[in-house]
C-alpha positions in Angstrom: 23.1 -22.1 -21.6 21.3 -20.6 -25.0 17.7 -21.4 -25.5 15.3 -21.3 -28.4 12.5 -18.9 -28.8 9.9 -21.8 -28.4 11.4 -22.8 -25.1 10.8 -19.2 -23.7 7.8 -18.9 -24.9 6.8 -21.7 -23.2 8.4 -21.0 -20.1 6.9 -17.9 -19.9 3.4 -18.3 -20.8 2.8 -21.4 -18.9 2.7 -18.5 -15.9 1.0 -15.6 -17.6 -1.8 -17.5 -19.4 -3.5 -18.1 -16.1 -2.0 -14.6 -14.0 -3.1 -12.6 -16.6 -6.0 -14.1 -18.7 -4.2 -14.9 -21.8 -5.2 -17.6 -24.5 -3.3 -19.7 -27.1 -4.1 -19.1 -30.9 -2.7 -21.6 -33.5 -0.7 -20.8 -36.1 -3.4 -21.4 -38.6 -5.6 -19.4 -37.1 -7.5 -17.4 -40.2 -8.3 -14.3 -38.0 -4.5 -14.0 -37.7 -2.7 -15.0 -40.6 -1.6 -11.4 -41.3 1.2 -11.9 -38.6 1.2 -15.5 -37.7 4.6 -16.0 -40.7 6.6 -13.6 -38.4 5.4 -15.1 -35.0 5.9 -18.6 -33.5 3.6 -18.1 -30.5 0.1 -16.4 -30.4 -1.5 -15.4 -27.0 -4.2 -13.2 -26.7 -6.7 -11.6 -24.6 -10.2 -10.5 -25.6 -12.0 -9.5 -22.9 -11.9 -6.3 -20.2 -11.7 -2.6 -21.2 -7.5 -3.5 -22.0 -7.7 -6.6 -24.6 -4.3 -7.6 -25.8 -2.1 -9.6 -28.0 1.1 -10.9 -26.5 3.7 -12.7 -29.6 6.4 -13.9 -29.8 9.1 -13.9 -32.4 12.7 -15.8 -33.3 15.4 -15.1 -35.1 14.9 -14.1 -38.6 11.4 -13.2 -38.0 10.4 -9.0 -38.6 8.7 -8.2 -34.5 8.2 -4.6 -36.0 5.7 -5.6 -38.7 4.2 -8.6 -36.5 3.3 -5.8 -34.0 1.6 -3.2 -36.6 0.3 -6.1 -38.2 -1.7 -7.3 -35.2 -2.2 -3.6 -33.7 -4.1 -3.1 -36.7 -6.1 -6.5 -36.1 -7.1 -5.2 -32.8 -8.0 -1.3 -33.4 -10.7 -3.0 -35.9 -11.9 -5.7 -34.3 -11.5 -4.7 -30.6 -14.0 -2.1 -30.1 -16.1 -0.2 -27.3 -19.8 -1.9 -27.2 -22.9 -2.0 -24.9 -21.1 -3.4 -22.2 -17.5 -2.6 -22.7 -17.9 1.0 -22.8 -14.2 1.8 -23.2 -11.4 0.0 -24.8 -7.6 0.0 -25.0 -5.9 -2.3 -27.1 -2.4 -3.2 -26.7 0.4 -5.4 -28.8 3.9 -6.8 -27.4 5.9 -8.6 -29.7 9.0 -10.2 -27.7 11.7 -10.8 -30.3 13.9 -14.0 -29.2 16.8 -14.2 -30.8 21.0 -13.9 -30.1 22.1 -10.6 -29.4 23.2 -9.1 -32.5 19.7 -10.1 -34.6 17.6 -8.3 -32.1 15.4 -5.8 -32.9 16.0 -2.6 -30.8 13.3 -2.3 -27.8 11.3 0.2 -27.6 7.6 1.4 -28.6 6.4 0.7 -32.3 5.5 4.5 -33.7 3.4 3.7 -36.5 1.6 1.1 -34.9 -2.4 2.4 -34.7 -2.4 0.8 -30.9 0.0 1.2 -28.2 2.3 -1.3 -29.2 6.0 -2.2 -28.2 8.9 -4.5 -29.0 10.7 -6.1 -26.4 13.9 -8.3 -26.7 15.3 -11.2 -24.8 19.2 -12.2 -25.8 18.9 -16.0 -26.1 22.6 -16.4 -25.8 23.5 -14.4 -22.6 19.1 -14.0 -20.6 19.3 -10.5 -21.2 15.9 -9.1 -20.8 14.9 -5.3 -22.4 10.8 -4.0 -21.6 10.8 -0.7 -22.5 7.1 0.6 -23.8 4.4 -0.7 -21.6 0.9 -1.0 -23.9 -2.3 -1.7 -22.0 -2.8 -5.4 -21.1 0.8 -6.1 -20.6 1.8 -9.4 -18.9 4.1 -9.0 -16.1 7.9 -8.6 -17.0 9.2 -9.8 -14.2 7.9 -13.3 -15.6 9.8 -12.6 -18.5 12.9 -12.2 -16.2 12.2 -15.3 -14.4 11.7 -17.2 -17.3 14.8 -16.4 -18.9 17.0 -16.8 -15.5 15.3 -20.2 -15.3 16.6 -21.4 -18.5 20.2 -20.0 -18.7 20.1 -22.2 -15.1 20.1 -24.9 -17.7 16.3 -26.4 -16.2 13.9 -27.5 -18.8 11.1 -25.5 -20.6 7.7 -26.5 -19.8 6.5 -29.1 -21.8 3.6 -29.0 -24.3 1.3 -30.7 -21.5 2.1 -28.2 -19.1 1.2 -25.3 -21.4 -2.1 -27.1 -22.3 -2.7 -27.6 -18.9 -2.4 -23.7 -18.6 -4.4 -22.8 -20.8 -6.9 -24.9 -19.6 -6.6 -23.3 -16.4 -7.5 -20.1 -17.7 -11.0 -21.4 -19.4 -11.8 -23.1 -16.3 -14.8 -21.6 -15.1 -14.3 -19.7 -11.8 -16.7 -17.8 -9.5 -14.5 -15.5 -8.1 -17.0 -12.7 -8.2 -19.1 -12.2 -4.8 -22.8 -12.0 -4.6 -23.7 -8.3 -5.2 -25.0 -8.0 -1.2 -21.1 -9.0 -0.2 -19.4 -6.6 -2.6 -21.7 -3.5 -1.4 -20.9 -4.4 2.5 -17.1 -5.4 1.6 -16.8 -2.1 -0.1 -18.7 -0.2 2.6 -16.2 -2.0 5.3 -13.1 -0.6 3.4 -14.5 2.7 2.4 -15.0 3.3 6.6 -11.3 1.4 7.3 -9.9 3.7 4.7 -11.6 6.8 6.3 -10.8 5.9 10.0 -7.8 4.3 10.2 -5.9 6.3 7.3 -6.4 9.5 8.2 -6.0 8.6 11.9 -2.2 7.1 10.7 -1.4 10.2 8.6 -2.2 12.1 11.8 -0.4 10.1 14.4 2.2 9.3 12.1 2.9 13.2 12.0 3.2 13.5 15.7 5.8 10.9 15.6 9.2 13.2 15.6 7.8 15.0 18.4 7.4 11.9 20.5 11.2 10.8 19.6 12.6 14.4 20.4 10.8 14.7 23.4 11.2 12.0 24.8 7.8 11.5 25.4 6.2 8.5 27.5 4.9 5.2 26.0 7.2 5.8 22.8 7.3 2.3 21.8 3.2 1.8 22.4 2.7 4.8 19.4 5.7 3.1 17.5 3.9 0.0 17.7 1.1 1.6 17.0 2.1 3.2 13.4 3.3 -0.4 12.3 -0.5 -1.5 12.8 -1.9 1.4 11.1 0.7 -0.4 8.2 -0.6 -3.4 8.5 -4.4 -1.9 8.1 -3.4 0.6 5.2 -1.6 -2.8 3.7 -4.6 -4.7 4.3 -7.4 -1.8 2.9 -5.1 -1.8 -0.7 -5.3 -5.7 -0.7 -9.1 -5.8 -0.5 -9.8 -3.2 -3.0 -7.4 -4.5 -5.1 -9.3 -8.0 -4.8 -12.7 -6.3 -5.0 -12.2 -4.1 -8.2 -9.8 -6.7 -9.9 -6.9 -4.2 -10.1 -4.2 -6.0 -12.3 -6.3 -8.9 -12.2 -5.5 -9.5 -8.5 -8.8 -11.4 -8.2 -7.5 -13.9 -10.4 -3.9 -14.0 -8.6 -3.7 -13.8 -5.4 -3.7 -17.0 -3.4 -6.9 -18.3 -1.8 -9.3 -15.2 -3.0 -8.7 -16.6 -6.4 -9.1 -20.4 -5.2 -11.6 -22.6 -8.3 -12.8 -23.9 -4.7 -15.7 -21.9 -3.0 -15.1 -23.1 0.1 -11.3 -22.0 0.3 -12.0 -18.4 -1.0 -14.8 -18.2 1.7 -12.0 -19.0 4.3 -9.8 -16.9 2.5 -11.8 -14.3 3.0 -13.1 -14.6 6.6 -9.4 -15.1 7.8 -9.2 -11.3 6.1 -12.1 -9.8 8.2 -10.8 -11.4 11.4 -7.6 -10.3 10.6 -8.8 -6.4 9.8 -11.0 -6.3 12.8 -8.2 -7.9 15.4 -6.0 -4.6 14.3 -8.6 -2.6 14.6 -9.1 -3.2 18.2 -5.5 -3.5 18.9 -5.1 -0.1 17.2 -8.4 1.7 19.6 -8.9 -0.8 22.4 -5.6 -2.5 23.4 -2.4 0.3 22.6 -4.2 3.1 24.3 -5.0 0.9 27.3 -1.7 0.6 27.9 -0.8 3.9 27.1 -2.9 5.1 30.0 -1.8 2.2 32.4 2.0 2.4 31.6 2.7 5.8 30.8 6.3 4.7 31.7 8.9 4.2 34.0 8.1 4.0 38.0 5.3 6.2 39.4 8.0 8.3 41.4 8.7 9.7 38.5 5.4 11.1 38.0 5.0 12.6 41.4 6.5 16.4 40.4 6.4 16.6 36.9 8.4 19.5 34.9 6.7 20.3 31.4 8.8 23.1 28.9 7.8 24.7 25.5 10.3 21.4 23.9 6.8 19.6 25.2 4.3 21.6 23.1 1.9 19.3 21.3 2.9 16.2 23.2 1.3 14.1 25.9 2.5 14.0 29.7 1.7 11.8 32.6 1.2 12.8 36.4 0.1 10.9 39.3 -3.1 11.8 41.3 -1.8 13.9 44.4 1.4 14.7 42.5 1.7 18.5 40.4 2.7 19.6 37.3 5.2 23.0 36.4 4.8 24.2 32.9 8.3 26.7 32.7 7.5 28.4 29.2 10.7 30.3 30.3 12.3 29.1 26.5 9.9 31.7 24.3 11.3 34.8 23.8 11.9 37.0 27.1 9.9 39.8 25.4 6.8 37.7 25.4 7.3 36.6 28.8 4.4 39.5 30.0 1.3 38.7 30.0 1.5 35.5 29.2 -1.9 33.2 30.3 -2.2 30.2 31.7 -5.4 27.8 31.6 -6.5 24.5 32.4 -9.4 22.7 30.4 -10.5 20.3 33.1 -10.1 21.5 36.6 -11.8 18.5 38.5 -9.1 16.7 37.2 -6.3 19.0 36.7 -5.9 22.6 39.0 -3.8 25.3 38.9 -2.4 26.2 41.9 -1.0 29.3 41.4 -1.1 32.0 38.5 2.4 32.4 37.1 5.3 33.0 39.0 5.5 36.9 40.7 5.9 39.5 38.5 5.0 37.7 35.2 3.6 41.0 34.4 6.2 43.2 34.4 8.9 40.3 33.1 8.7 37.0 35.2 9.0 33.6 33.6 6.0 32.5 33.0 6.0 29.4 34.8 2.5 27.9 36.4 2.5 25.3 38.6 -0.4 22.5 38.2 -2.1 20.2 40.8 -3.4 16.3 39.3 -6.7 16.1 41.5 -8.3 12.7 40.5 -7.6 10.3 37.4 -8.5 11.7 33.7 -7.2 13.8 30.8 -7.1 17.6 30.9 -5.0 20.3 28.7 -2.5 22.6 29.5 -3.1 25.6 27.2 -1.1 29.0 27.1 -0.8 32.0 25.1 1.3 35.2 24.8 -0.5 38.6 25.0 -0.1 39.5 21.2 -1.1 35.5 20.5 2.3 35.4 18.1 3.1 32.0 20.8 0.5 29.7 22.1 1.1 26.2 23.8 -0.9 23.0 23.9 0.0 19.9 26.7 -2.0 17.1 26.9 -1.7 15.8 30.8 -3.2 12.2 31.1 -3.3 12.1 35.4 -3.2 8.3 36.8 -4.0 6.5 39.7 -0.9 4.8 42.0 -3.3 1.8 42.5 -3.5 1.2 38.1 -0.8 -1.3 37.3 2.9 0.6 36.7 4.6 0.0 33.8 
């Protein structure tokens, strides 16, 4: 179903005006009569370091002069000051109109500010955003705007665009006391540094785990998909906190006119951060060292081989552990050392096997003395092959898996 220009115009900014910070100019407007005859709706956007205009334009109206026309309005009048050091202007003209009036879309070269034309096919919904000037609006409101008309539902109504812009001049304390913002940024600043690096890290071990088989797969699975959740959760409140895209104005609840909403917005966030964090260090690696995996027989004689390099392993106190490094290169087999980093807990019982030295396997065989963590650690003579195991020794009386 074809609409008008005024009926997307209205569709559309009765979202942006209050997403993005936009107001309504009339018509008459003095400041803005050198474009208003080739416009039929004025929005604009004054303040923050990327002010804007945002027009629109019907058939039989020039977008291309409307945009140079107001780019040149805002390079003179939008300029850096004593408290908006730095300023980028930006012009979009959206040109309504049935397909063969449109203007082509597409940046406007001889505009003095980034400035573009974008084109929306009143007959067909056909939406073209190419050129993206500072202070853009969305265009995926654009989008939704035209889909909702071609549906055949109803533009917004004059009311509801008033109401709008009312919206956006209500007066909102969205901005935290200065205290808050220095402890909420401190908080994110140590989530980012803990818990992102520490996914990054884990997160590259990962393909090892899968290949070897390694125990408590799906605790380090589960694992990575909190680390998600937190990196998710450290981009939402620093987008909220330095307004990125205007999120403090758009997202629900920490953009609330109601104080006490965004303060329960906002304490739902902390318990939420913290209850991953100690799932992440206090719960997952509980289990990890209570349920390695599988039944405890299993973890009686326990065979480790260079496929294992890098991972963990689990034995049971009493039980023994054989490292058969048997799969590096027979030429490296001499020589090849053996040692254990925590002997109270983990022993070797024997060097490797006879005649290691002259062209054994190297194979050492391990003995799990009393609950803990220890590492397996081996190395060729000429150091060209090392090997790392990390050997996590439990009790039969912990709870199995």
């Amino acid at each position: 179903m074809p609409f008008d220009v005024e009926d997307f115009a209205r569709a559309a900014l009765v979202r942006i005006l209050p997403r993005s910070r936009y107001r309504l100019a009339a018509q008459t407007d003095s400041r803005f009569s050198n474009f208003a005859g080739n416009t039929v709706r004025i929005a604009y956007r004054q303040q923050g370091a990327t002010p804007a205009f945002l027009l629109f334009s019907g058939p039989g109206q020039n977008p291309q002069s409307a945009a140079m026309a107001a780019a040149a309005w805002a390079e003179a009048n939008w300029r850096p000051n004593a408290i908006q050091r730095k300023v980028r202007p930006g012009v979009v003209v959206v040109h309504v109109a049935p397909g063969n009036q449109l203007t082509p879309a597409g940046p406007v070269a001889a505009a003095v500010v980034p400035s573009a034309v974008w084109t929306v096919d009143s007959a067909t919904g056909k939406v073209e955003t190419v050129g993206s000037p500072p202070g853009s609006p969305a265009t995926s409101e654009l989008r939704r705007s035209a889909s909702s008309l071609m549906r055949g539902e109803a533009a917004p109504t004059l009311g509801e665009l008033d109401l709008a812009e009312k919206g956006v001049m209500q007066l909102r304390s969205v901005a935290m006391p200065g205290f808050w913002r220095a402890a909420l940024s401190v908080l994110l600043f140590v989530f980012a540094l803990r818990y992102g690096i520490g996914g990054v890290f884990s997160l590259m071990a990962l393909p090892l785990l899968i290949t070897s088989g390694s125990a408590g797969l799906i605790s380090y699975v589960s694992q990575e998909f909190i680390y998600v959740l937190l990196l998710a959760g450290i981009l939402l409140g620093a987008g909220i906190l330095f307004n990125f895209r205007n999120m403090a104005f758009r997202v629900p609840g920490f953009s609330s006119a109601v104080p006490a909403t965004r303060n329960v917005t906002w304490g739902a966030y902390f318990a939420a951060m913290i209850t991953l964090a100690v799932v992440v260090d206090g719960v997952i690696p509980a289990t990890l060292h209570r349920n390695p995996t599988g039944s405890t027989a299993q973890y009686q004689h326990v065979t480790a081989t260079t496929n294992d390099d890098g991972t963990d392993t689990y034995v049971l106190v009493g039980g023994d552990l054989t490292v058969d490094l048997s799969g590096w290169p027979s030429s490296e087999w001499p020589g090849v050392t053996f040692k254990t980093s925590n002997p109270s807990v983990l022993s070797m019982e024997a060097p490797p096997a006879t005649g290691s030295l002259t062209g054994g396997k190297p194979i050492a065989k391990f003995l799990a003395n009393q609950t803990g963590t220890a590492r397996v650690e081996a190395a060729s003579t000429d150091g060209r092959y090392t090997y790392l195991l990390r050997v996590n020794v439990f009790s039969a009386s912990t709870p199995g898996p």
